[in-house]
DSSP file (Angstrom, degrees, kcal/mol; ACC not computed):
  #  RESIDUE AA STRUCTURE BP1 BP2  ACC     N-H-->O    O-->H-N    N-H-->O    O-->H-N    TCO  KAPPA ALPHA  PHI   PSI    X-CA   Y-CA   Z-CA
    1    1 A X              0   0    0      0, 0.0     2,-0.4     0, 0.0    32,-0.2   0.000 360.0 360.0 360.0 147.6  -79.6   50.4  102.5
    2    2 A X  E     -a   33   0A   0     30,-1.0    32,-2.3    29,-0.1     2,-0.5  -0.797 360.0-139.6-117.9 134.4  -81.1   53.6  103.0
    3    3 A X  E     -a   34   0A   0     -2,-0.4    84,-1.3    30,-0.2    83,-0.7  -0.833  19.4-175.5-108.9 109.1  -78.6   56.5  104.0
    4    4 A X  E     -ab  35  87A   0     30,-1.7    32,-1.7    -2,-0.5     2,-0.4  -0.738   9.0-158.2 -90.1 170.3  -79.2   59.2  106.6
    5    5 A X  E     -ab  36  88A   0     82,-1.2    84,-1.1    -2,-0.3    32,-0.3  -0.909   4.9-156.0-147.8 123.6  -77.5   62.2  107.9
    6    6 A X  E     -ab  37  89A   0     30,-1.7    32,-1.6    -2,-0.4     2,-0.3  -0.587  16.5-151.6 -79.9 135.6  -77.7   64.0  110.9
    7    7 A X  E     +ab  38  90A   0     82,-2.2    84,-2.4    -2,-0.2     2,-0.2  -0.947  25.6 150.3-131.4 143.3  -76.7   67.5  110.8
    8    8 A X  E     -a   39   0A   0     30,-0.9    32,-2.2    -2,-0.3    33,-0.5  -0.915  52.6-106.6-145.6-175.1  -75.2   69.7  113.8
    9    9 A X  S    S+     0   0    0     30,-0.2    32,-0.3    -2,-0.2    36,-0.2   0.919 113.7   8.0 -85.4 -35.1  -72.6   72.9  114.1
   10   10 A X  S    S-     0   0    0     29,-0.2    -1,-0.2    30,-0.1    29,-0.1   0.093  89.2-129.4-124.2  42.2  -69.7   70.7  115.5
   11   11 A X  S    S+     0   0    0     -3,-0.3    64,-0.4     1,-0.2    28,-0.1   0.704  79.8 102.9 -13.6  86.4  -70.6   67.2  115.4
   12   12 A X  S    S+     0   0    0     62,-0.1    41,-2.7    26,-0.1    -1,-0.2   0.560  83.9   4.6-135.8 -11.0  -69.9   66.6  118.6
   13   13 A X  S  > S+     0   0    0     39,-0.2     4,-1.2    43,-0.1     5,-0.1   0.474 122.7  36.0-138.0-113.9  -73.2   66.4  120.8
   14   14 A X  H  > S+     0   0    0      2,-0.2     4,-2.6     1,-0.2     5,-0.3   0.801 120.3  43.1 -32.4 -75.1  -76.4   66.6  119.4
   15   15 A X  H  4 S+     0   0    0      1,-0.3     4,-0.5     2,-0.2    -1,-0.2   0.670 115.7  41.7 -56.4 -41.1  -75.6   64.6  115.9
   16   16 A X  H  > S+     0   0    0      2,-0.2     4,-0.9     3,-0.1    -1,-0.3   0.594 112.7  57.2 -88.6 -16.6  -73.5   61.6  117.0
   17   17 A X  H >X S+     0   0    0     -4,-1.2     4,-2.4     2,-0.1     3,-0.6   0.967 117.9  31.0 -63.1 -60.7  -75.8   61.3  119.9
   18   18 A X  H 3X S+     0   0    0     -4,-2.6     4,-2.1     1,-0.2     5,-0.4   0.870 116.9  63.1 -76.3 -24.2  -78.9   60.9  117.4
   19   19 A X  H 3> S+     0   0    0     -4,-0.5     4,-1.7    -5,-0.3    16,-0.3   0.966 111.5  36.3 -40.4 -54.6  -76.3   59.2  114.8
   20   20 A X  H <X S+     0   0    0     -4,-0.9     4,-2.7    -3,-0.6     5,-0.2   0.847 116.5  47.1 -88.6 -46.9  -75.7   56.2  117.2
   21   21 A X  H  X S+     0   0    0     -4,-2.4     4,-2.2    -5,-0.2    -2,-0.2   0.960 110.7  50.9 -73.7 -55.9  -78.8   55.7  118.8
   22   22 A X  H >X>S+     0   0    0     -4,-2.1     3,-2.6    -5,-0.3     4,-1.3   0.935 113.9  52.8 -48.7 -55.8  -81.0   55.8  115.3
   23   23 A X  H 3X5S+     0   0    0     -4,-1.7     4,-1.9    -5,-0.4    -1,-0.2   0.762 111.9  41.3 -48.2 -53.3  -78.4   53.3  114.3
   24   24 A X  H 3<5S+     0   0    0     -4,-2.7    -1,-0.3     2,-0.2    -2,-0.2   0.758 120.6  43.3 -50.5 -25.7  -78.9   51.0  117.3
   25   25 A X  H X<5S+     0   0    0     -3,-2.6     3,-2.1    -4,-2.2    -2,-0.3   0.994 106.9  56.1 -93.4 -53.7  -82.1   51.3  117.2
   26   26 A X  H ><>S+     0   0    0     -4,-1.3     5,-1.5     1,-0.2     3,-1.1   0.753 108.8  50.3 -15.0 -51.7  -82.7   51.0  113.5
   27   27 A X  T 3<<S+     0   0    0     -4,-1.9    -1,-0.2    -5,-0.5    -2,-0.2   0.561 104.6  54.3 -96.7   7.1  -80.9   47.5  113.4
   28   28 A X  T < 5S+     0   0    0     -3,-2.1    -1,-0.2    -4,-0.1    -2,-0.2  -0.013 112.2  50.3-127.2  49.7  -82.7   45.8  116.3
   29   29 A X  T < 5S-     0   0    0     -3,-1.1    -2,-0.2     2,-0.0     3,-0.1   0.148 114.7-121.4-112.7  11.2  -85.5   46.7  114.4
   30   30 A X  T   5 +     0   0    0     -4,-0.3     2,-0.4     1,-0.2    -3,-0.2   0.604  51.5 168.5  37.7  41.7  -84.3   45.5  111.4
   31   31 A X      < -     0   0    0     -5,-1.5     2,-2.6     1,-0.1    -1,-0.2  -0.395  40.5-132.7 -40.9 114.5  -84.6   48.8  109.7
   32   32 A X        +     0   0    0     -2,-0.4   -30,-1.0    -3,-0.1     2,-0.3  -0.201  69.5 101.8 -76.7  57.8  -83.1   49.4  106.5
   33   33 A X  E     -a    2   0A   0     -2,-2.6     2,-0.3   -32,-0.2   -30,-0.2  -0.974  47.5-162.9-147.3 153.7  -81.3   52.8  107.3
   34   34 A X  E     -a    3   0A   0    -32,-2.3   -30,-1.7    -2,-0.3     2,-0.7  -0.956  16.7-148.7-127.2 113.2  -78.1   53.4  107.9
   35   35 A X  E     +a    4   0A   0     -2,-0.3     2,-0.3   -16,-0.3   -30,-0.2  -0.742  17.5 169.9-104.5 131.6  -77.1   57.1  109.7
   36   36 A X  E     -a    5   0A   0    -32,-1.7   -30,-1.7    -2,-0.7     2,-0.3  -0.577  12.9-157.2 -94.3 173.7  -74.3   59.1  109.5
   37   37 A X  E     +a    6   0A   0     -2,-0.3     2,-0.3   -32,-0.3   -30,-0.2  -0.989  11.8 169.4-146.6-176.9  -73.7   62.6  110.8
   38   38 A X  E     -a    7   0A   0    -32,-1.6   -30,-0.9    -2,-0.3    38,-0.2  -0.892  29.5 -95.1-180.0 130.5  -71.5   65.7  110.3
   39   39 A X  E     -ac   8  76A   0     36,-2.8    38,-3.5    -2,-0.3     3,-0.3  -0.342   7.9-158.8 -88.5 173.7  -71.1   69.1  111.2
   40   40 A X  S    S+     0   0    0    -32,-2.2     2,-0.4     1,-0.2   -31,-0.2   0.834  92.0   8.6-113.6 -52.0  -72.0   72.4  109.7
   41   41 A X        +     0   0    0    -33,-0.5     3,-0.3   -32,-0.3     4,-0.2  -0.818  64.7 153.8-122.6  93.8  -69.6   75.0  111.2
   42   42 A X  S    S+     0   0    0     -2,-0.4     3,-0.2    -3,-0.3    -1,-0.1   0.661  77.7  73.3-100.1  -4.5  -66.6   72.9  113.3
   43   43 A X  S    S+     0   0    0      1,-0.2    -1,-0.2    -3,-0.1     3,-0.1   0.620 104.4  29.2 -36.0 -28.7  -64.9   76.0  112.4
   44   44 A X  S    S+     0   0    0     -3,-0.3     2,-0.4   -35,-0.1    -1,-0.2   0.192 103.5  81.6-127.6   5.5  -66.8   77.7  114.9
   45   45 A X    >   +     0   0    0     -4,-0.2     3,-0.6    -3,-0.2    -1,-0.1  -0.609  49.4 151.9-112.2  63.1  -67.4   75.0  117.3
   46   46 A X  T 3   +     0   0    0     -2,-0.4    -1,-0.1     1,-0.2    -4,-0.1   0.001  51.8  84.9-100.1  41.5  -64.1   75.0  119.1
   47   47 A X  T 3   +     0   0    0      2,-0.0     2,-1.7    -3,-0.0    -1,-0.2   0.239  54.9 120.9-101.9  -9.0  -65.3   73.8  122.2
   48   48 A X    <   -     0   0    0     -3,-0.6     2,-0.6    -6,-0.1     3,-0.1  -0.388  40.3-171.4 -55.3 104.3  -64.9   69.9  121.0
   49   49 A X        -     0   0    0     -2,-1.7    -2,-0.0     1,-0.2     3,-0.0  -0.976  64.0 -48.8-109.8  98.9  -62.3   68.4  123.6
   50   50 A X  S    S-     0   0    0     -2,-0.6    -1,-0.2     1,-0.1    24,-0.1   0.337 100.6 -15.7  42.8-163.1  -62.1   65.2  121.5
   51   51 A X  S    S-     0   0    0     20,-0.2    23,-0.3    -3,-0.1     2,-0.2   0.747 114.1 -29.7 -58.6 -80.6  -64.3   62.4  119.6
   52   52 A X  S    S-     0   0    0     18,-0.3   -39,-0.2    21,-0.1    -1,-0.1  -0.795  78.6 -67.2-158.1 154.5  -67.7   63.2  121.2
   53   53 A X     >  -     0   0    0    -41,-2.7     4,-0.9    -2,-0.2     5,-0.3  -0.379  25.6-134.3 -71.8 153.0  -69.3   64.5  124.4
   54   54 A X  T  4 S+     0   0    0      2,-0.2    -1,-0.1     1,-0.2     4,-0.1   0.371  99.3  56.0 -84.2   6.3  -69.4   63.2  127.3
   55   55 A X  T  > S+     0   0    0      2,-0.1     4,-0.8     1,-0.1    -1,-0.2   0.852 115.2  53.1 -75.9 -35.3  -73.3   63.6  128.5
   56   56 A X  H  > S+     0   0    0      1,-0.3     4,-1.8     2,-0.2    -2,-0.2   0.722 107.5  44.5 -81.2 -23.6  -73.9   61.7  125.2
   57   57 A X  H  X S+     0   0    0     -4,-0.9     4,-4.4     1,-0.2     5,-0.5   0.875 120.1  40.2 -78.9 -36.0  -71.5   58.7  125.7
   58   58 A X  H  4 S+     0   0    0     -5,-0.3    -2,-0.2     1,-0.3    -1,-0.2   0.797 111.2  55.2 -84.2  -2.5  -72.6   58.1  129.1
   59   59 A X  H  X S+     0   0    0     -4,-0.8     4,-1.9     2,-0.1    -1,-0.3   0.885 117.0  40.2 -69.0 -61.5  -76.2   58.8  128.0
   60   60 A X  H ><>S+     0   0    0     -4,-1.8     5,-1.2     1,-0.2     3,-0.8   0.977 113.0  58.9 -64.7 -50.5  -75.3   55.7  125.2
   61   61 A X  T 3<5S+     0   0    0     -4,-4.4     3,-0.5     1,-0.3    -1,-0.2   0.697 105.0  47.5 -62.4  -9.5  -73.4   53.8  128.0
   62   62 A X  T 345S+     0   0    0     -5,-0.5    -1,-0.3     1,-0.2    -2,-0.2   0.935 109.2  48.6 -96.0 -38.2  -76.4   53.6  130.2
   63   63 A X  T <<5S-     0   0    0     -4,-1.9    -1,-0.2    -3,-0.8    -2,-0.2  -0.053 125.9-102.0-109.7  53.6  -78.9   52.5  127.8
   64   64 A X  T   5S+     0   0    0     -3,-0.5     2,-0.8     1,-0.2    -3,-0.2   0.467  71.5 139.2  67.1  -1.0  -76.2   49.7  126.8
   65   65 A X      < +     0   0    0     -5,-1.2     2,-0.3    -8,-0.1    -1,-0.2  -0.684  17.8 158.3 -82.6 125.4  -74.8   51.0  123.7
   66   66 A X        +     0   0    0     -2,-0.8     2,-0.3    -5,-0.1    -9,-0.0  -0.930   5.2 167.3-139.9 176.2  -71.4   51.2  122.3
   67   67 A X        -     0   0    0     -2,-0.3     4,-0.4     1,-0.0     3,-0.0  -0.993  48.5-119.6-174.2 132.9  -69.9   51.5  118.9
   68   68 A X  S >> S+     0   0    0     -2,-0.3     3,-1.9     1,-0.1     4,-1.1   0.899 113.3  69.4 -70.9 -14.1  -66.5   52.2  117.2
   69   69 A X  G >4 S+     0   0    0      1,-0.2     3,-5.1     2,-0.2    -1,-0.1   0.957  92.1  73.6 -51.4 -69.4  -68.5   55.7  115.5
   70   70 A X  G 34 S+     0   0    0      1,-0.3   -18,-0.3   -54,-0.1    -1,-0.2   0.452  96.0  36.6   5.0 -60.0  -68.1   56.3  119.2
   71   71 A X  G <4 S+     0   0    0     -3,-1.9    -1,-0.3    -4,-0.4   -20,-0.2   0.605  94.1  95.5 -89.2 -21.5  -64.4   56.9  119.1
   72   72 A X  S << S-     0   0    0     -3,-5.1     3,-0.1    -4,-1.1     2,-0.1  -0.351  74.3 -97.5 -84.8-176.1  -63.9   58.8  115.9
   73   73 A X        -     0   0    0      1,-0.2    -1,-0.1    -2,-0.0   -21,-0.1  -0.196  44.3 -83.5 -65.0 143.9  -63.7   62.7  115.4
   74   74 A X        -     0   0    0    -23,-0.3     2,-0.5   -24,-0.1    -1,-0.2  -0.169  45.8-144.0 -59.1 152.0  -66.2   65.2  114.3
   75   75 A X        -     0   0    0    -64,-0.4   -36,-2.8    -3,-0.1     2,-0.4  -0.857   8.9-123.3-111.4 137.4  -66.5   65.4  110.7
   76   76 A X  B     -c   39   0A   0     -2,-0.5   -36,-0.2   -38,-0.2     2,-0.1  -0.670  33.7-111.4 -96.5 137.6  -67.3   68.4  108.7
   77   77 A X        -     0   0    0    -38,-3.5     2,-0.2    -2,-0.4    -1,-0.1  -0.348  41.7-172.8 -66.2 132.9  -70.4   68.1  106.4
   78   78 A X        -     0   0    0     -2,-0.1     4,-0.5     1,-0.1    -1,-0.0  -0.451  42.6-101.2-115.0-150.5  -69.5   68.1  102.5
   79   79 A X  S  > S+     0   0    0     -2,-0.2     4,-2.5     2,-0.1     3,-0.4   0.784 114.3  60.4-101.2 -27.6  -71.2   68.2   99.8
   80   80 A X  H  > S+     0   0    0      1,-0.2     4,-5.6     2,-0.2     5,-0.3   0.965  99.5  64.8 -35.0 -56.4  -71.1   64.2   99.0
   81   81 A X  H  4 S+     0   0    0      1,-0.3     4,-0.4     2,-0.2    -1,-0.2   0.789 102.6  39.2 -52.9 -41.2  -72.6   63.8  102.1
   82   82 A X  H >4 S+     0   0    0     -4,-0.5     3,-1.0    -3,-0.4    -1,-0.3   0.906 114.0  53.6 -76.3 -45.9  -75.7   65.3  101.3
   83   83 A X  H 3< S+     0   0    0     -4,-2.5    -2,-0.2     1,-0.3    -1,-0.2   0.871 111.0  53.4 -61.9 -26.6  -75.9   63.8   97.4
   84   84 A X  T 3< S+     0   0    0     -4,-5.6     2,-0.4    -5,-0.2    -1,-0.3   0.655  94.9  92.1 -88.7  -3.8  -75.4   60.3   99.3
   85   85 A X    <   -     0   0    0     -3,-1.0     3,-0.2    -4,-0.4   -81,-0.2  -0.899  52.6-165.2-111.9 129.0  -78.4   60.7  101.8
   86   86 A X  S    S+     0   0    0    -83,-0.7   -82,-0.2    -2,-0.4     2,-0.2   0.318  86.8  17.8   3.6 -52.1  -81.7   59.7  101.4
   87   87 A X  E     -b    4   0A   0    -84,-1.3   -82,-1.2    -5,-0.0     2,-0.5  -0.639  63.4-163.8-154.7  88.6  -82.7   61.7  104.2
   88   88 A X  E     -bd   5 111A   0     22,-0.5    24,-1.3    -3,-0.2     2,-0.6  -0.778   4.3-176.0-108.7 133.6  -81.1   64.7  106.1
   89   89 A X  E     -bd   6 112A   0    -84,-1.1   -82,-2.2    -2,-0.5     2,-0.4  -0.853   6.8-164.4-101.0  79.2  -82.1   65.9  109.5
   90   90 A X  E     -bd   7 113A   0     22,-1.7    24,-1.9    -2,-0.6   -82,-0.2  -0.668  25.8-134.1 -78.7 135.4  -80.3   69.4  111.1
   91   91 A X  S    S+     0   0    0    -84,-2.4    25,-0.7    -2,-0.4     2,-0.2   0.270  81.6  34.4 -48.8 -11.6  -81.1   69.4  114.8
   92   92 A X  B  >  -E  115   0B   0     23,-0.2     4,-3.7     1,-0.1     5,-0.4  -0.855  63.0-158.4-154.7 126.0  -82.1   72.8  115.4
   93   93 A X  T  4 S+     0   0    0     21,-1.0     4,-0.3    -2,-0.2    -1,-0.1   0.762  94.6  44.7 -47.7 -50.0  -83.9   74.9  112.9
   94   94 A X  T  4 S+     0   0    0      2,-0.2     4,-0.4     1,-0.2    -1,-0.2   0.825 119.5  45.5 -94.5 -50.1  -83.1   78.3  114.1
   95   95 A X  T  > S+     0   0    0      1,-0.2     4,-0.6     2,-0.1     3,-0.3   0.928 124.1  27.2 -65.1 -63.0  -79.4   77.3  114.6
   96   96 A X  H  X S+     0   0    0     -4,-3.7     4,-1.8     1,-0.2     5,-0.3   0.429 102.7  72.0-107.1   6.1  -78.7   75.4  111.4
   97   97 A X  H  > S+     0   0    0     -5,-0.4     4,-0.8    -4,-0.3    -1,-0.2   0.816 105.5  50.3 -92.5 -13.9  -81.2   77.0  108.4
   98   98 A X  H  > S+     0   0    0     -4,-0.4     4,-2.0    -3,-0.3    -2,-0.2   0.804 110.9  41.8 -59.7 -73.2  -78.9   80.0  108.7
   99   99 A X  H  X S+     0   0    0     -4,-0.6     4,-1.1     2,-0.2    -2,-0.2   0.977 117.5  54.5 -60.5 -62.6  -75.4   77.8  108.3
  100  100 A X  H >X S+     0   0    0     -4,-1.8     3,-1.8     2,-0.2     4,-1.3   0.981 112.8  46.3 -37.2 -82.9  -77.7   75.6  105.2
  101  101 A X  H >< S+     0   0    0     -4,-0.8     3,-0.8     1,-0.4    -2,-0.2   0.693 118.3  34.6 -27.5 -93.0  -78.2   79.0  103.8
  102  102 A X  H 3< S+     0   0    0     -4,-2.0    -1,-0.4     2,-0.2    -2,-0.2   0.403 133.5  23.2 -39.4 -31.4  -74.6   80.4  104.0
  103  103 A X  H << S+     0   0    0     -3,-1.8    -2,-0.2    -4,-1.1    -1,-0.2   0.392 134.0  24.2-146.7   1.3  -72.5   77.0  103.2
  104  104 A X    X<  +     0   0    0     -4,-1.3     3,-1.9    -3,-0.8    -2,-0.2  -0.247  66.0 164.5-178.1  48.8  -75.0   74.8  101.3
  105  105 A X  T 3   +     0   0    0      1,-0.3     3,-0.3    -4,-0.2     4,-0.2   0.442  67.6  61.5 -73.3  -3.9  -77.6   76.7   99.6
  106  106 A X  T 3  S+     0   0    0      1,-0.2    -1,-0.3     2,-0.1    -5,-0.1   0.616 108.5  39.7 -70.8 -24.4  -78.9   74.3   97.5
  107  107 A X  S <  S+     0   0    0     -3,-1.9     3,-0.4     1,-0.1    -1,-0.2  -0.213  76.3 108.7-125.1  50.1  -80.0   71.9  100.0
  108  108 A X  S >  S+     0   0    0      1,-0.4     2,-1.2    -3,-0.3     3,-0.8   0.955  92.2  31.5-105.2 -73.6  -81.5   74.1  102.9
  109  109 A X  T 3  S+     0   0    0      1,-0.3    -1,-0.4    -4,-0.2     3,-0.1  -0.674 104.9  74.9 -91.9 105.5  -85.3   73.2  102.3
  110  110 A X  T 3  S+     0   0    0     -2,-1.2   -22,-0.5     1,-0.7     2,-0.3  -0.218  92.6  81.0-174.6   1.6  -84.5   69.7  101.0
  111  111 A X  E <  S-d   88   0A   0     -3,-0.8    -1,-0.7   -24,-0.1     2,-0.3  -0.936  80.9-120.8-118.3 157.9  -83.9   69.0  104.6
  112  112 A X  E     -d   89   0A   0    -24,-1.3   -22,-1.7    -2,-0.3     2,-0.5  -0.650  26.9-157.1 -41.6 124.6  -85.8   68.1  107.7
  113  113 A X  E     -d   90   0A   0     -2,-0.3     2,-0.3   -24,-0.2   -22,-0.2  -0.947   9.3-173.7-116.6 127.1  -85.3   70.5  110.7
  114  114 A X        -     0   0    0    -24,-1.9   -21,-1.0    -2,-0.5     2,-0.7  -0.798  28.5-117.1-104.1 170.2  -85.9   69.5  114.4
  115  115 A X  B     +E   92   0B   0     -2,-0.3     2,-0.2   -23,-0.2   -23,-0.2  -0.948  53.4 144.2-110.9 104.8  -85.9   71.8  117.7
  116  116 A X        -     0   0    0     -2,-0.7    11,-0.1   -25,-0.7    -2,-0.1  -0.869  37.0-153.3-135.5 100.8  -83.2   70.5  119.6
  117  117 A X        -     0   0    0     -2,-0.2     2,-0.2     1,-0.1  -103,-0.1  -0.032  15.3-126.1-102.3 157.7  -81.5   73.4  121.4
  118  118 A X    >>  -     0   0    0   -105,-0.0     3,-1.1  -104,-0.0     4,-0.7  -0.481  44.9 -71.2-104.9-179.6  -77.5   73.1  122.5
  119  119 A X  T 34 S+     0   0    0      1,-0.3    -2,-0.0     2,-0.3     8,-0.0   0.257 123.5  62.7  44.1 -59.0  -76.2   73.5  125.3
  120  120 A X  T 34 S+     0   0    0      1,-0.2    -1,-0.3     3,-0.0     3,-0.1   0.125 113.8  36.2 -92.4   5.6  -76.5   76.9  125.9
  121  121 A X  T <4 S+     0   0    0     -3,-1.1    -2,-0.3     1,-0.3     2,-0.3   0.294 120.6  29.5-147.4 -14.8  -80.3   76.9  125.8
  122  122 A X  S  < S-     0   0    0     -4,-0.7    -1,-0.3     1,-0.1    -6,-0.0  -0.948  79.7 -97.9-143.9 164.4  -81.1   73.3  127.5
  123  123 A X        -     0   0    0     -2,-0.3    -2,-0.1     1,-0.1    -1,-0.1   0.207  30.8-125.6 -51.5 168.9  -80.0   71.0  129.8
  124  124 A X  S  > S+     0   0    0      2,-0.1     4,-1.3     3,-0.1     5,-0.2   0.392 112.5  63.6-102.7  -0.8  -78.1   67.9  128.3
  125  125 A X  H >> S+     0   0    0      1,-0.2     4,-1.7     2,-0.1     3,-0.6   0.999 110.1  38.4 -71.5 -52.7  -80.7   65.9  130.2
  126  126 A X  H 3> S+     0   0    0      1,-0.2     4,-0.6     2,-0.2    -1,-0.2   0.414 107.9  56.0 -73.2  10.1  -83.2   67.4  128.1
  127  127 A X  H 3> S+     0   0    0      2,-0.1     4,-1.0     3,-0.1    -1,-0.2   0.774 107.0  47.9 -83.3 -29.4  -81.9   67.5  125.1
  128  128 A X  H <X S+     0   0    0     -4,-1.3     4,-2.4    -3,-0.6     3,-0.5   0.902 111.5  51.6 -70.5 -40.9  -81.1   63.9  124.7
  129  129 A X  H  X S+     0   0    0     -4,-1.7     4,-2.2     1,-0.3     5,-0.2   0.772 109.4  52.1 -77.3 -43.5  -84.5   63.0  125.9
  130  130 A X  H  X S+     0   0    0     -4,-0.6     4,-1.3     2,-0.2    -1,-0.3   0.893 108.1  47.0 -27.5 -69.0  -85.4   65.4  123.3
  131  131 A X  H  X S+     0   0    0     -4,-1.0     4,-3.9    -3,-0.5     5,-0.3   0.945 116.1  60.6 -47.6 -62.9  -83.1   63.4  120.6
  132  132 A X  H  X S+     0   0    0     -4,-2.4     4,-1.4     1,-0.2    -2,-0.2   0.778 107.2  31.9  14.1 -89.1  -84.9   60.3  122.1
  133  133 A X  H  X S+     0   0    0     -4,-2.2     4,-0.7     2,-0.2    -1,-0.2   0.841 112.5  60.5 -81.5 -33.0  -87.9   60.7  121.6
  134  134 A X  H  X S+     0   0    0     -4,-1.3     4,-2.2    -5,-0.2    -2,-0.2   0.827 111.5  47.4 -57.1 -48.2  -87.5   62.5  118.2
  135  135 A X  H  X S+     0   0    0     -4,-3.9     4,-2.6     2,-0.2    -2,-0.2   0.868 108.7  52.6 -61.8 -32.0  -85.6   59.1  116.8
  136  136 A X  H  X S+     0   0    0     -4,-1.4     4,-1.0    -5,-0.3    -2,-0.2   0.745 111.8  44.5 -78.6 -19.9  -88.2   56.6  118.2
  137  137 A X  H >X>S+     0   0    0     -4,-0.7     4,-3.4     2,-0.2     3,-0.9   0.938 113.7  53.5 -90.7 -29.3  -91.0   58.6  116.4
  138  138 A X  I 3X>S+     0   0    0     -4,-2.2     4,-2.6     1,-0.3     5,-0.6   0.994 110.8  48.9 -53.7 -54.2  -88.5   58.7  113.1
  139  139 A X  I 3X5S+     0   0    0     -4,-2.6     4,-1.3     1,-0.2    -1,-0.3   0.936 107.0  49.8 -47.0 -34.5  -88.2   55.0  113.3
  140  140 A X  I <<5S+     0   0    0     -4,-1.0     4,-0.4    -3,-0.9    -1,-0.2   0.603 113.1  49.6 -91.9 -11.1  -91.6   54.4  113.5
  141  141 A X  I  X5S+     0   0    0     -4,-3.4     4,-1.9     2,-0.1     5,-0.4   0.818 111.6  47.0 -73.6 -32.3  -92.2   56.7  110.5
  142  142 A X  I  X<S+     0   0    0     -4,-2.6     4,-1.5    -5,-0.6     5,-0.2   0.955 110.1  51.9 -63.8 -27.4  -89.7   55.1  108.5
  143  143 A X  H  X<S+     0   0    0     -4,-1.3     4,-2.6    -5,-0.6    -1,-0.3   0.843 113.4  49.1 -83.1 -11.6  -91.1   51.4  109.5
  144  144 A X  H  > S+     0   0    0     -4,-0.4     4,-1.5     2,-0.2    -1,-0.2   0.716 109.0  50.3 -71.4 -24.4  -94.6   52.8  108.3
  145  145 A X  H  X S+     0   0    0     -4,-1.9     4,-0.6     2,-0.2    -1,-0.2   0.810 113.0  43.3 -86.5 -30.8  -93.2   54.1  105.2
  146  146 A X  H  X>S+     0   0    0     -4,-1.5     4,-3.8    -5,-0.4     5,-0.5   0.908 114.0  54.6 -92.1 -46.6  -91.3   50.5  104.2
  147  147 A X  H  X5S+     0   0    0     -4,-2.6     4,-0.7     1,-0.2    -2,-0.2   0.927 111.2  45.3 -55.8 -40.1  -94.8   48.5  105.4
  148  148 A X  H  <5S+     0   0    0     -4,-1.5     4,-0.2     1,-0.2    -1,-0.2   0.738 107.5  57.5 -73.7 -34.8  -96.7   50.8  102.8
  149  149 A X  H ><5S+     0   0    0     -4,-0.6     3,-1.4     1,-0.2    -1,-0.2   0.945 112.3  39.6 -76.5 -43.0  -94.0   50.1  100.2
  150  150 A X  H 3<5S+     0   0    0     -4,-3.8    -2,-0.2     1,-0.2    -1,-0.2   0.752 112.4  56.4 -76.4  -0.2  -94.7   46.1  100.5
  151  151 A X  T 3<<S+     0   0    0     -4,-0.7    -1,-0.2    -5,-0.5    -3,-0.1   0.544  90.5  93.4 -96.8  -0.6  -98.3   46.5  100.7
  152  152 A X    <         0   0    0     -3,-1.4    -3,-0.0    -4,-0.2     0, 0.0  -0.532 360.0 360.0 -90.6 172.6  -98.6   48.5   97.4
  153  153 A X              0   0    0     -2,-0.1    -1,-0.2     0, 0.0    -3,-0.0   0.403 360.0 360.0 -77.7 360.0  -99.3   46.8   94.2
């Protein structure tokens, strides 16, 4: 099984949103990946009022997902986290190549950056729809990438 990790400053939002949905989506697609996530500063993200937001559960609740991931706490990125993934993805470039820099400087271009703005710069309507759409095309790389590995010689 193939390990990701979703990176955000408080894994609270952004990261368990896209955590939970690849996950779903990935296994009724029979994907071989498995996602985590974890944050980058929850030191400085002390606006977490428990396990996860609430645009993002009810976001997950509508399109029929639930999960025990659901329930736990944000998690602070370590350095395990990174050696054990496959694949790491921080959610906003601007936001997190700064925080990689500063707290994890070994692995700042070794990662995949998206533009997914917080809070304080978009809507949560768009931002999920944003997360969305950004997982469905990752899936459909990843399933392109495993057909190309059984087609080779």
């Amino acid at each position: 099984m193939n390990r990701l990790l979703f990176l955000c400053t408080g894994n609270y939002y952004r990261s368990r949103f896209s955590e939970i949905l690849f996950n779903s989506v990935a296994s009724g697609s029979q994907l071989p990946w498995r996602a985590e996530s974890r944050g980058l500063a929850l030191d400085i993200a002390g606006y977490n009022i428990g396990p996860m937001s609430d645009d993002a559960l009810v976001r997950l609740t509508a399109k029929g997902i639930h999960c025990s991931s659901m329930e736990r706490f944000p998690q602070s990125a370590q350095e395990s986290d990174f050696q054990a993934a496959h694949l790491i993805i921080a959610l906003d470039e601007e936001e997190h190549r700064p925080m990689m820099r500063e707290r994890f400087p070994a692995w700042e271009d070794k990662i995949e950056y998206w533009l997914v703005h917080d809070l304080d710069q978009w809507e949560a309507e768009i931002t999920l729809i944003t997360i969305e759409r950004n997982v469905s095309q990752l899936v459909m790389k990843l399933r392109g990438n495993a057909q190309r590995l059984v087609k080779s010689p």
